[in-house]
N, C-alpha and C positions, 0 to 999 in steps of 0.2 A: 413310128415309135420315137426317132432323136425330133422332129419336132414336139409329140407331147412330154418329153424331156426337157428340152429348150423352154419352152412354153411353162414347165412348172417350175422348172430354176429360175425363170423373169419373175413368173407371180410368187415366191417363195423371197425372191432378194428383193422385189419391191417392198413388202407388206414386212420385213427384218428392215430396211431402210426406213418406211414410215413410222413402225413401233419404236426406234433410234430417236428419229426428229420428231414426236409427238414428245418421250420421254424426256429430249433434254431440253425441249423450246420450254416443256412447262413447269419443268424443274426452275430455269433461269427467269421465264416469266414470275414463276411466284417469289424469287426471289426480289425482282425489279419490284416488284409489286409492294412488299413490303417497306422497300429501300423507299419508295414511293410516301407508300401512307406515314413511316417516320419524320420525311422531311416535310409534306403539312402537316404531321403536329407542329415541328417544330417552329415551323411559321406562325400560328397563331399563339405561341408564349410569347408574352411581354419579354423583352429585350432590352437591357439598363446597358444604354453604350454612353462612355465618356469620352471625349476628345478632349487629349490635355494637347497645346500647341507650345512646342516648347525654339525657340530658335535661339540659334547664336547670334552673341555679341561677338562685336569687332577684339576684344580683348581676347576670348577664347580660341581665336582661331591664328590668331599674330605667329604662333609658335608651332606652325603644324610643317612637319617635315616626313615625307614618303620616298619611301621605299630607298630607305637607308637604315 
């Protein structure tokens, strides 16, 4: 009898641990998933990047005082 006890409390707490890790892998899967399919859309919109290059002159930087 405590082995068909034993025996049903493994098969009882296995099959509550699988229904756990099935529930939350596919919860987070479909989240990834989406997170997924957003970032190739995003990929395929045109994209208007400008680089402005802006540097200092020798005049702007004459007067630069740190950490005072």
């Amino acid at each position: 009898m405590d082995v068909l006890i034993g025996f049903s409390c493994f098969i009882c707490g296995f099959l509550m641990m699988f229904a756990i890790h099935r529930v939350i892998f596919d919860y987070y899967a479909g989240k990834s998933e989406a997170v997924i399919k957003e970032l190739k859309r995003q990929m395929h919109e045109p994209i208007n990047v400008e680089i402005m290059h802006t540097y200092a002159e020798p005049d702007d930087v004459t007067d630069l005082k740190f950490n005072e």
